[in-house]
N, C-alpha and C positions, 0 to 999 in steps of 0.2 A: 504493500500500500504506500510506503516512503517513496520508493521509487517511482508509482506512478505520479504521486504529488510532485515531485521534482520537475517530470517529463510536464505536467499542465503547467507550471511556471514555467519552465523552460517556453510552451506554446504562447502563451499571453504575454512571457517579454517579447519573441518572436512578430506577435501581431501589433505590440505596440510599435514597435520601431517597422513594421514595415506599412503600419497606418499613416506614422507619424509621415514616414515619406509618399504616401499615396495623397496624402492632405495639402504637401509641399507642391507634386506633379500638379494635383488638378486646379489649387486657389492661389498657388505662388506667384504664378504671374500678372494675375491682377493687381501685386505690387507696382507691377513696371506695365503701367499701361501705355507707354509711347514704342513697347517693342510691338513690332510687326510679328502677325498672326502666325506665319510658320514658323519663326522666330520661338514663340513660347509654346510651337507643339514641339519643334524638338528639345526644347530644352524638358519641356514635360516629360515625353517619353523618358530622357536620359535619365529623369529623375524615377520613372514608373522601374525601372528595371530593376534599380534599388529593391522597389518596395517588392518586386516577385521573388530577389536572392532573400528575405525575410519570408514571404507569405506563404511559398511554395513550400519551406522546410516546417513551416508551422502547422497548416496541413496534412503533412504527410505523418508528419511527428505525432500531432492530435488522433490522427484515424487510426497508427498501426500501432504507437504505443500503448495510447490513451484510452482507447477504444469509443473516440467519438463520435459520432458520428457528420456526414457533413452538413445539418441541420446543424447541430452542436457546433462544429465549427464555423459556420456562418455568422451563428446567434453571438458567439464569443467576439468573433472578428465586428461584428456590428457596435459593439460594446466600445471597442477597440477605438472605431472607426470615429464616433459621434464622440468621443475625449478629444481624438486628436483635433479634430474641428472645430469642438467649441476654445478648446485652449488658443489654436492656428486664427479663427477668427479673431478673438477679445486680443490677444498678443500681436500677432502680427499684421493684421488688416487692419485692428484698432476700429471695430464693427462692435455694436453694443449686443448683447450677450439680452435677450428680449422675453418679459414673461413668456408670451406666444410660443418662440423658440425652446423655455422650457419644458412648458406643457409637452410639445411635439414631443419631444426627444425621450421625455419621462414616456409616452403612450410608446414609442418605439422599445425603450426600456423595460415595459410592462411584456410587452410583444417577445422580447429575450427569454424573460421569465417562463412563459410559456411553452416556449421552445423546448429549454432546458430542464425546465421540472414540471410541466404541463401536468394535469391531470385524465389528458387521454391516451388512452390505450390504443382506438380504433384505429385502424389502417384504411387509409385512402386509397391508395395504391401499392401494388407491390407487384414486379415484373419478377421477382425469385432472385436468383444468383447472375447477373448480369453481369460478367468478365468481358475483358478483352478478349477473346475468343470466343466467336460464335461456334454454340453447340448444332452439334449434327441433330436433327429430327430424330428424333427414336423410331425403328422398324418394325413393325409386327411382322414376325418371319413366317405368321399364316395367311397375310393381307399379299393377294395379287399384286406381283410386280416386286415382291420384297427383295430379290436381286440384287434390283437394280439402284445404282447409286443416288440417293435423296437429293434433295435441294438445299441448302441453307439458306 
């Protein structure tokens, strides 16, 4: 149980630092609004890459240590996401931090809750064991034509 504790701080410093850079990529340059338009997509991008060398290991780290699921790590990354923004706003844009704005974020924050310790069980959907390899059809070896090679 320490060890998976570990591995979930390891995922949320993970999503913090690579929120903190997805918040820079996409509201950064509304600092410098006399740059020209492609101008602040690639600097965006150069900034986005950051945030994927963070996002991508948190992720993977979340699902196969943690056993979260990616509902779970969305909801976490969301959490993640709306800190760095409101800090990125009120700090660096110098954008007033607005009851309105509150409430929003608290209802999206409730929405987390849910996610992660929701009180439903029911399943909406469920397509089974979906890998990257598509499974062969199963054969009924008494069905006409059982031979012959399936379709995937």
């Amino acid at each position: 149980m320490e060890r998976r504790a570990s591995y979930v701080l390891l995922v949320v410093a993970l999503f913090i630092l690579s929120c903190s850079f997805m918040t820079v990529a996409w509201y950064g340059h509304l600092k410098f609004a006399s740059w020209p338009t492609h101008k602040a997509i690639l600097l965006s991008w150069a900034v986005a890459l950051a945030e994927y060398a963070f996002m991508v290991p948190a992720n993977r780290i979340g699902h196969a240590r943690c056993g979260m699921s990616a509902a779970d790590l969305r909801a976490l990354a969301e959490v993640c996401i709306l800190g760095a923004f409101m800090a990125f706003s009120v700090l660096v844009l110098r954008e007033p931090l607005r009851v309105n704005h509150a409430i929003g974020f608290a209802v999206v924050l409730i929405g987390v809750c849910v996610v992660l310790k929701g009180p439903f069980e029911h399943v909406l959907v469920d397509l089974g064991d979906v890998g990257d390899v598509r499974r062969e059809k199963a054969v009924d070896p008494t069905a006409p034509g059982a031979g012959a090679a399936s379709a995937v």
